[in-house]
C-alpha atoms as a printed R data frame, in Angstrom:
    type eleno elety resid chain resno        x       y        z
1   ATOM     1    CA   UNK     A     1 -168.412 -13.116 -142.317
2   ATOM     2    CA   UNK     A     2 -170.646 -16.348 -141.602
3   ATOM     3    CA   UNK     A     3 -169.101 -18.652 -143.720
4   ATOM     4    CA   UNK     A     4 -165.624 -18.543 -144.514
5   ATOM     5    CA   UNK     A     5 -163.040 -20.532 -146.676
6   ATOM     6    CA   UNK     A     6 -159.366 -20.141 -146.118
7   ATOM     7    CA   UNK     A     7 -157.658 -21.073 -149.044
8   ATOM     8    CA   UNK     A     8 -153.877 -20.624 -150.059
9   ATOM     9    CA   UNK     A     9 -150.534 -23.522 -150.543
10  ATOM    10    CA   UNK     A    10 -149.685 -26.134 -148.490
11  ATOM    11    CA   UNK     A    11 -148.350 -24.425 -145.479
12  ATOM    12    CA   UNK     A    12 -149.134 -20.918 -146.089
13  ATOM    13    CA   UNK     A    13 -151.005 -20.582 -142.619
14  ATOM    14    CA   UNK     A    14 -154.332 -21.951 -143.441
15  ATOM    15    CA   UNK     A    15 -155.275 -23.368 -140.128
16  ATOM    16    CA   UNK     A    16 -153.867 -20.931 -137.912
17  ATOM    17    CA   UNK     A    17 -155.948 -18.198 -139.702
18  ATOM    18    CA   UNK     A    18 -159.199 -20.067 -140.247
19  ATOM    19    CA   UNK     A    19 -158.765 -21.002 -135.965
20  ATOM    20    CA   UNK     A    20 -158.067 -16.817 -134.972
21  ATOM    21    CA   UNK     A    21 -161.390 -16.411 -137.712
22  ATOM    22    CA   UNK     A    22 -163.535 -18.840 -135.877
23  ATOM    23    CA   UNK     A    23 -162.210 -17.339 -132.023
24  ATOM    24    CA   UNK     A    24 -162.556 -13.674 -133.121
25  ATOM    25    CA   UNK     A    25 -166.272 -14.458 -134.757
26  ATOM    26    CA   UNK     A    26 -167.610 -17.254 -132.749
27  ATOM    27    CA   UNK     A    27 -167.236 -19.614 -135.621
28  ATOM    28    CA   UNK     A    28 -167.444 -23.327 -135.486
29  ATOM    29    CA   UNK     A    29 -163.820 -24.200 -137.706
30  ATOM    30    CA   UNK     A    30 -163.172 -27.186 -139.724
31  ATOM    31    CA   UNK     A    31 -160.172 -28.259 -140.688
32  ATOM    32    CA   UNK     A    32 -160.117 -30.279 -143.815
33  ATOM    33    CA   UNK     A    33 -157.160 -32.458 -143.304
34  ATOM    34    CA   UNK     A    34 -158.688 -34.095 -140.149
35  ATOM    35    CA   UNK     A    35 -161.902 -34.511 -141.906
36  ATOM    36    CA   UNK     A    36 -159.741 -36.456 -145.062
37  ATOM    37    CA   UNK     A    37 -157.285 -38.310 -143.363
38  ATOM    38    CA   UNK     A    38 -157.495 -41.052 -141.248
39  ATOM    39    CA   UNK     A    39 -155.278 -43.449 -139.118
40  ATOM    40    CA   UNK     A    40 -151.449 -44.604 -141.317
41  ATOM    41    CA   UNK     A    41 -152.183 -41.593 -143.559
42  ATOM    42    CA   UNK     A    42 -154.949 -43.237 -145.613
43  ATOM    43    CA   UNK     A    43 -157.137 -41.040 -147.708
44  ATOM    44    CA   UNK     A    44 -160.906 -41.471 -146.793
45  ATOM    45    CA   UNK     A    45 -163.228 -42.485 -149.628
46  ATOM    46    CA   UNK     A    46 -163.940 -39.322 -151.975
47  ATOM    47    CA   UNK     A    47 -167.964 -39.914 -151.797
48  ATOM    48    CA   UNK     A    48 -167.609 -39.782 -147.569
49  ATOM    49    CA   UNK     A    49 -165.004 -37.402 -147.831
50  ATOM    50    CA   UNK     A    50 -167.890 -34.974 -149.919
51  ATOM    51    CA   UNK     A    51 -170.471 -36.198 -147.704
52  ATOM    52    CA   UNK     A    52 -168.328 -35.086 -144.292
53  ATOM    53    CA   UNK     A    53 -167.590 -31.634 -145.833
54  ATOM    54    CA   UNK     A    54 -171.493 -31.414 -147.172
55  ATOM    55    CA   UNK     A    55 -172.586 -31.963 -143.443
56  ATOM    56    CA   UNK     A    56 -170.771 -28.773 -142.421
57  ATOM    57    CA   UNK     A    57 -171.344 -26.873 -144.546
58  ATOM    58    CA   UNK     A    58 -174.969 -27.405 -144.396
59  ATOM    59    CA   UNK     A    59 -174.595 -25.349 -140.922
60  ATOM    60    CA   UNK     A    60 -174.848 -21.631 -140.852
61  ATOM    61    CA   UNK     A    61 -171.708 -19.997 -139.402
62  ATOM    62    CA   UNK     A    62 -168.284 -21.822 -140.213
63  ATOM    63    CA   UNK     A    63 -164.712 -21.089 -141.202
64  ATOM    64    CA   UNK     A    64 -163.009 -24.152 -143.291
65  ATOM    65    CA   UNK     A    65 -159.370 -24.291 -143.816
66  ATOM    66    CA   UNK     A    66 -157.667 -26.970 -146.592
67  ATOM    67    CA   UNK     A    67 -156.892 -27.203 -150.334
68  ATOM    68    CA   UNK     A    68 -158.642 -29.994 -150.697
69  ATOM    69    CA   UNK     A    69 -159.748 -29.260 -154.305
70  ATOM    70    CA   UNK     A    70 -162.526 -32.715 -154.105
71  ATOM    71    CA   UNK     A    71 -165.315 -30.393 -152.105
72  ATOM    72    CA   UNK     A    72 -164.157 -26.795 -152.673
73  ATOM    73    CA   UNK     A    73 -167.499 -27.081 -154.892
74  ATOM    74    CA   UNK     A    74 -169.301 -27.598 -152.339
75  ATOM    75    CA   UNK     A    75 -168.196 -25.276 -149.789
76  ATOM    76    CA   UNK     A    76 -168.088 -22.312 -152.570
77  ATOM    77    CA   UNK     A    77 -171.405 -23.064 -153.101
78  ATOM    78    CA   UNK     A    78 -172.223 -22.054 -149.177
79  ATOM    79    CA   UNK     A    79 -169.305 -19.997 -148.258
80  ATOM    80    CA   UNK     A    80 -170.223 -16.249 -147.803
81  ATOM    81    CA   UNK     A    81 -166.684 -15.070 -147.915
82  ATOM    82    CA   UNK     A    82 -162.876 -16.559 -149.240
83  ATOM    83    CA   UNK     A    83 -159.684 -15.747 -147.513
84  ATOM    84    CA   UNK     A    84 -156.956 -16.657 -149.657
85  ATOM    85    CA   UNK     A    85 -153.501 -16.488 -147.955
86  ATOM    86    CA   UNK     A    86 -151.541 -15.600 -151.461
87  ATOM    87    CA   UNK     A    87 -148.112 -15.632 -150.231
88  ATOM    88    CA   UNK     A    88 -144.409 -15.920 -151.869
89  ATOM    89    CA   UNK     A    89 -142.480 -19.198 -152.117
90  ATOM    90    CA   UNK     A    90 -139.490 -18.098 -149.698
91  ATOM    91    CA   UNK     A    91 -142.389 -17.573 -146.684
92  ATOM    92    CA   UNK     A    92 -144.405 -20.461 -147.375
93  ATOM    93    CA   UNK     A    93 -140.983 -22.505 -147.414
94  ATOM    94    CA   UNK     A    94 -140.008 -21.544 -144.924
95  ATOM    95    CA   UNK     A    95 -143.207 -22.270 -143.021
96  ATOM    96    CA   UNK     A    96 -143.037 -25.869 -144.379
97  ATOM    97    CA   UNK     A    97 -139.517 -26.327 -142.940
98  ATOM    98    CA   UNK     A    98 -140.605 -24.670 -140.025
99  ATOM    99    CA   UNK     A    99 -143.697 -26.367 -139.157
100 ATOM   100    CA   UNK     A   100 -142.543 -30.063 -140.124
101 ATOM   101    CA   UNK     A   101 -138.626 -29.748 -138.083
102 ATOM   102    CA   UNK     A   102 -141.330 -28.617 -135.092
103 ATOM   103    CA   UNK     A   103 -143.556 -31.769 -135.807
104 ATOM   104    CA   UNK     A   104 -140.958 -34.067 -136.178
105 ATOM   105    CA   UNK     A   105 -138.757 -32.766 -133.047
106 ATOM   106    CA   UNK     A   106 -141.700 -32.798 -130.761
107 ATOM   107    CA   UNK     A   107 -143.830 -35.998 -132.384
108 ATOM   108    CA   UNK     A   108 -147.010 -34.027 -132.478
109 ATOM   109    CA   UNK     A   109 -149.685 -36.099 -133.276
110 ATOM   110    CA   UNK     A   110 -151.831 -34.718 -135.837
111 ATOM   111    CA   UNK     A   111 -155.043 -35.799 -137.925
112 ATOM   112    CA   UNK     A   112 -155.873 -38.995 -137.577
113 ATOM   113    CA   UNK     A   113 -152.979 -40.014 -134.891
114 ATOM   114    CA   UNK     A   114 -150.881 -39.533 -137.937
115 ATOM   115    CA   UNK     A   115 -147.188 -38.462 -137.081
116 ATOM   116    CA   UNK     A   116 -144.441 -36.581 -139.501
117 ATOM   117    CA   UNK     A   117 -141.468 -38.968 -139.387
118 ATOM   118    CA   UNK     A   118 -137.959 -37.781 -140.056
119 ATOM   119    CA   UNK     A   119 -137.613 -40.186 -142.505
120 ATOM   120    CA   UNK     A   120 -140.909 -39.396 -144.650
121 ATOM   121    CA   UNK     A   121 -140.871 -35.689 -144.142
122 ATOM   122    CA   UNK     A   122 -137.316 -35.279 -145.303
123 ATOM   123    CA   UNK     A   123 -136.174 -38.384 -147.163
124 ATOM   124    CA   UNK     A   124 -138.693 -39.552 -149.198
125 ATOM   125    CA   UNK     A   125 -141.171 -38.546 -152.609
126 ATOM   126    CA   UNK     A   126 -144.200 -37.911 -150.028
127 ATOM   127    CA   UNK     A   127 -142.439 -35.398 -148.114
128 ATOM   128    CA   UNK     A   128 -144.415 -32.120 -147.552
129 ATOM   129    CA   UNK     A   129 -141.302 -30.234 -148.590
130 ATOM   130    CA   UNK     A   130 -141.195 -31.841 -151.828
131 ATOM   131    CA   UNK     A   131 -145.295 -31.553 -151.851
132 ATOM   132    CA   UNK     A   132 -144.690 -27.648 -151.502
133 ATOM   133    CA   UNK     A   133 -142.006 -27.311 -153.952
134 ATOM   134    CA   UNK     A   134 -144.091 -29.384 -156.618
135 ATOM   135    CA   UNK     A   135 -147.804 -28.394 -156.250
136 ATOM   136    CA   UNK     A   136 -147.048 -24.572 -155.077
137 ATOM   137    CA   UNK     A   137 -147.463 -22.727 -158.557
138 ATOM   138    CA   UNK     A   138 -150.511 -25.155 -159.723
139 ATOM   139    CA   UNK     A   139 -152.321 -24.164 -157.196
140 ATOM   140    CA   UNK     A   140 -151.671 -20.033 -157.162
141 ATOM   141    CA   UNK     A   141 -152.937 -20.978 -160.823
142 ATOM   142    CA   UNK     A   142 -155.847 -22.771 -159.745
143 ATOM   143    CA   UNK     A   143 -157.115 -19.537 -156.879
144 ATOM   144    CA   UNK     A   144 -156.267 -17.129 -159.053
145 ATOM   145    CA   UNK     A   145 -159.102 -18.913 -161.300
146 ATOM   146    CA   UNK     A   146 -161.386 -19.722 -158.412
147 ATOM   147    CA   UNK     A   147 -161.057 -16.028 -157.504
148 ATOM   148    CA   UNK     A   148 -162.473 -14.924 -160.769
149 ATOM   149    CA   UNK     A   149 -165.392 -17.256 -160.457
150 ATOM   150    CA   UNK     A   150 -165.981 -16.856 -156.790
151 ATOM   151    CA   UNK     A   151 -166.269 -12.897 -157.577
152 ATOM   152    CA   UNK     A   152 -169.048 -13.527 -160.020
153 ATOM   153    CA   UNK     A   153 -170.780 -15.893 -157.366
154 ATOM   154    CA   UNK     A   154 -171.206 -13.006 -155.014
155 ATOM   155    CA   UNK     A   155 -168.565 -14.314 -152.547
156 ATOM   156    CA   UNK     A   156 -166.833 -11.896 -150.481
157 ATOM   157    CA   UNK     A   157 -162.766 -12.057 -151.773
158 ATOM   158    CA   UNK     A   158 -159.794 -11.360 -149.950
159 ATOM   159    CA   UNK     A   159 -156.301 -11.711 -151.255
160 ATOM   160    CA   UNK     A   160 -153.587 -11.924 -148.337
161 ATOM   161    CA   UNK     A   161 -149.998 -10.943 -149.832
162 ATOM   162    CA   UNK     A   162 -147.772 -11.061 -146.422
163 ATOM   163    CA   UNK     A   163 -148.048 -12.650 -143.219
164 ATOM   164    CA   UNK     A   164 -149.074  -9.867 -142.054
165 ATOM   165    CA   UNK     A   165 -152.100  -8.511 -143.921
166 ATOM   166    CA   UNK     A   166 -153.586 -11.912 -141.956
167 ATOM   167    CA   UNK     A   167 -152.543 -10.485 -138.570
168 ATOM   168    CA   UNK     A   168 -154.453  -6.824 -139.397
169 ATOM   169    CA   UNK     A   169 -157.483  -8.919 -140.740
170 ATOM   170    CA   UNK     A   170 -158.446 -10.531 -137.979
171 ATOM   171    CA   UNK     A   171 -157.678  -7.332 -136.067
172 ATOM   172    CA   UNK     A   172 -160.084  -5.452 -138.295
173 ATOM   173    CA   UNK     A   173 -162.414  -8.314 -137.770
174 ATOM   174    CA   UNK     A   174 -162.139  -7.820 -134.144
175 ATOM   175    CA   UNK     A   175 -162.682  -4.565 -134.219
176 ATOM   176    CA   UNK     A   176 -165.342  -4.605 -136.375
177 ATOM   177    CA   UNK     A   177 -166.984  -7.242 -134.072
Protein backbone atom coordinates (compact mmCIF):
# COMPACT_ATOMS: atom_id res chain seq x y z
CA UNK A 1 0.00 0.00 0.00
CA UNK A 2 1.67 3.41 -1.24
CA UNK A 3 -1.18 5.17 -2.23
CA UNK A 4 -4.37 4.74 -0.70
CA UNK A 5 -8.01 6.14 -1.05
CA UNK A 6 -10.50 5.70 1.70
CA UNK A 7 -13.74 5.94 0.35
CA UNK A 8 -17.25 5.13 1.95
CA UNK A 9 -20.63 7.71 3.25
CA UNK A 10 -20.49 10.64 5.03
CA UNK A 11 -19.47 9.51 8.42
CA UNK A 12 -18.66 5.99 7.92
CA UNK A 13 -15.07 6.44 9.51
CA UNK A 14 -13.16 7.77 6.64
CA UNK A 15 -10.67 9.86 8.45
CA UNK A 16 -10.06 7.86 11.36
CA UNK A 17 -9.06 4.92 9.04
CA UNK A 18 -7.12 6.79 6.38
CA UNK A 19 -5.06 8.54 9.85
CA UNK A 20 -4.35 4.61 11.60
CA UNK A 21 -3.31 3.82 7.47
CA UNK A 22 -0.91 6.67 7.27
CA UNK A 23 0.58 5.91 11.27
CA UNK A 24 0.78 2.12 10.68
CA UNK A 25 2.61 2.73 7.02
CA UNK A 26 4.41 5.93 7.40
CA UNK A 27 2.03 7.65 5.09
CA UNK A 28 1.69 11.32 4.58
CA UNK A 29 -2.63 11.56 4.97
CA UNK A 30 -4.82 14.05 3.41
CA UNK A 31 -7.92 14.76 4.37
CA UNK A 32 -10.15 16.11 1.71
CA UNK A 33 -12.52 18.21 3.64
CA UNK A 34 -9.70 20.52 4.94
CA UNK A 35 -8.28 20.72 1.55
CA UNK A 36 -12.18 21.89 0.17
CA UNK A 37 -13.39 23.93 2.76
CA UNK A 38 -12.40 27.05 3.92
CA UNK A 39 -13.26 29.72 6.63
CA UNK A 40 -17.76 30.23 7.13
CA UNK A 41 -18.04 26.87 5.32
CA UNK A 42 -17.35 28.19 1.81
CA UNK A 43 -16.53 25.73 -0.88
CA UNK A 44 -13.09 26.51 -2.54
CA UNK A 45 -13.11 27.04 -6.31
CA UNK A 46 -13.45 23.51 -8.16
CA UNK A 47 -10.27 24.31 -10.57
CA UNK A 48 -8.01 25.01 -7.05
CA UNK A 49 -9.83 22.51 -5.34
CA UNK A 50 -8.42 19.85 -8.43
CA UNK A 51 -5.26 21.61 -8.45
CA UNK A 52 -4.74 21.10 -4.34
CA UNK A 53 -5.69 17.38 -4.63
CA UNK A 54 -3.38 17.08 -8.05
CA UNK A 55 -0.39 18.41 -5.89
CA UNK A 56 -0.70 15.41 -3.56
CA UNK A 57 -1.21 13.15 -5.32
CA UNK A 58 1.65 13.87 -7.51
CA UNK A 59 3.75 12.54 -4.31
CA UNK A 60 4.58 8.93 -3.93
CA UNK A 61 3.24 7.47 -0.65
CA UNK A 62 -0.23 8.94 0.58
CA UNK A 63 -3.52 7.85 2.11
CA UNK A 64 -6.59 10.36 1.13
CA UNK A 65 -9.79 10.22 2.95
CA UNK A 66 -13.21 12.20 1.49
CA UNK A 67 -16.09 11.65 -0.97
CA UNK A 68 -15.37 14.39 -2.70
CA UNK A 69 -16.53 13.00 -6.09
CA UNK A 70 -14.78 16.55 -8.09
CA UNK A 71 -11.02 14.81 -7.95
CA UNK A 72 -11.70 11.12 -7.21
CA UNK A 73 -10.44 11.11 -11.03
CA UNK A 74 -7.58 12.21 -10.22
CA UNK A 75 -6.56 10.40 -7.26
CA UNK A 76 -7.83 6.93 -8.97
CA UNK A 77 -5.66 7.72 -11.52
CA UNK A 78 -2.51 7.55 -8.84
CA UNK A 79 -3.93 5.59 -6.06
CA UNK A 80 -2.34 2.05 -5.79
CA UNK A 81 -5.01 0.71 -3.54
CA UNK A 82 -9.03 1.73 -2.42
CA UNK A 83 -10.39 1.13 0.99
CA UNK A 84 -13.95 1.47 0.88
CA UNK A 85 -15.63 1.48 4.35
CA UNK A 86 -19.12 -0.18 2.95
CA UNK A 87 -21.09 -0.06 6.01
CA UNK A 88 -25.03 -0.28 6.98
CA UNK A 89 -27.22 2.79 7.54
CA UNK A 90 -27.95 2.06 11.41
CA UNK A 91 -23.79 2.28 12.04
CA UNK A 92 -23.08 5.06 9.88
CA UNK A 93 -26.12 6.90 11.69
CA UNK A 94 -25.25 6.41 14.35
CA UNK A 95 -21.71 7.65 13.77
CA UNK A 96 -23.23 10.89 12.35
CA UNK A 97 -25.21 11.46 15.58
CA UNK A 98 -22.36 10.48 17.39
CA UNK A 99 -19.68 12.45 15.94
CA UNK A 100 -21.75 15.83 15.42
CA UNK A 101 -23.56 15.74 19.46
CA UNK A 102 -19.47 15.36 20.27
CA UNK A 103 -18.65 18.41 17.93
CA UNK A 104 -21.28 20.46 18.95
CA UNK A 105 -20.94 19.71 22.90
CA UNK A 106 -17.27 20.34 22.87
CA UNK A 107 -17.07 23.24 19.88
CA UNK A 108 -14.31 21.44 18.10
CA UNK A 109 -13.01 23.43 15.57
CA UNK A 110 -12.62 21.67 12.44
CA UNK A 111 -11.51 22.46 8.70
CA UNK A 112 -11.16 25.69 8.04
CA UNK A 113 -12.00 27.09 11.78
CA UNK A 114 -15.39 25.92 10.76
CA UNK A 115 -17.62 24.87 13.84
CA UNK A 116 -20.92 22.42 13.89
CA UNK A 117 -23.57 24.64 15.50
CA UNK A 118 -26.54 23.18 17.29
CA UNK A 119 -28.66 25.03 15.29
CA UNK A 120 -27.22 23.98 11.70
CA UNK A 121 -26.36 20.45 12.60
CA UNK A 122 -29.78 19.65 13.93
CA UNK A 123 -32.28 22.26 12.79
CA UNK A 124 -31.70 23.12 9.50
CA UNK A 125 -31.62 21.57 5.46
CA UNK A 126 -27.60 21.60 5.68
CA UNK A 127 -27.44 19.44 8.58
CA UNK A 128 -25.03 16.44 8.23
CA UNK A 129 -27.80 14.24 9.58
CA UNK A 130 -30.07 15.16 6.92
CA UNK A 131 -26.81 15.06 4.42
CA UNK A 132 -26.46 11.28 5.57
CA UNK A 133 -29.98 10.34 5.36
CA UNK A 134 -30.25 11.93 1.73
CA UNK A 135 -26.96 11.21 -0.14
CA UNK A 136 -26.24 7.67 1.74
CA UNK A 137 -27.70 5.19 -0.99
CA UNK A 138 -26.38 7.47 -4.08
CA UNK A 139 -23.29 7.09 -3.10
CA UNK A 140 -23.13 3.02 -2.14
CA UNK A 141 -24.46 3.27 -5.89
CA UNK A 142 -21.81 5.38 -7.07
CA UNK A 143 -18.59 2.85 -5.21
CA UNK A 144 -20.17 0.02 -6.06
CA UNK A 145 -19.57 1.44 -9.79
CA UNK A 146 -16.18 2.92 -9.05
CA UNK A 147 -15.30 -0.53 -7.66
CA UNK A 148 -15.96 -2.20 -10.93
CA UNK A 149 -13.85 0.28 -12.78
CA UNK A 150 -11.14 0.65 -10.24
CA UNK A 151 -10.75 -3.37 -10.52
CA UNK A 152 -10.12 -3.11 -14.21
CA UNK A 153 -7.55 -0.18 -13.52
CA UNK A 154 -5.35 -2.52 -11.58
CA UNK A 155 -6.17 -0.87 -8.20
CA UNK A 156 -5.92 -2.90 -5.22
CA UNK A 157 -9.91 -3.19 -3.74
CA UNK A 158 -11.05 -3.65 -0.40
CA UNK A 159 -14.64 -3.73 0.68
CA UNK A 160 -15.07 -3.06 4.60
CA UNK A 161 -18.62 -4.48 5.77
CA UNK A 162 -18.36 -3.79 9.77
CA UNK A 163 -16.49 -1.58 11.89
CA UNK A 164 -14.54 -4.02 12.52
CA UNK A 165 -13.06 -5.58 9.39
CA UNK A 166 -11.26 -1.79 9.56
CA UNK A 167 -9.84 -2.56 13.02
CA UNK A 168 -8.24 -6.22 11.68
CA UNK A 169 -6.99 -4.30 8.50
CA UNK A 170 -4.85 -2.12 9.84
CA UNK A 171 -3.80 -4.91 12.22
CA UNK A 172 -2.94 -7.08 9.25
CA UNK A 173 -1.25 -4.07 7.85
CA UNK A 174 0.78 -3.84 10.90
CA UNK A 175 1.68 -7.01 10.93
CA UNK A 176 2.48 -7.28 7.61
CA UNK A 177 4.73 -4.17 8.05
Amino acid sequence: MERVIVIGTSCSGKTTLARRIAEVLDLSHIELDTVFWGPNWSERPTGEFRDAVRKHAESDRWVVDGNHGKALDILLSRATDAVWLNYSFPVVFWRALSRTSRRVILREQLFGGNRETFRHSFLSRGSILWWVILTYRGRRRTYRELFSVGAGAGIRLTELRRPREAHELVESIHCAG
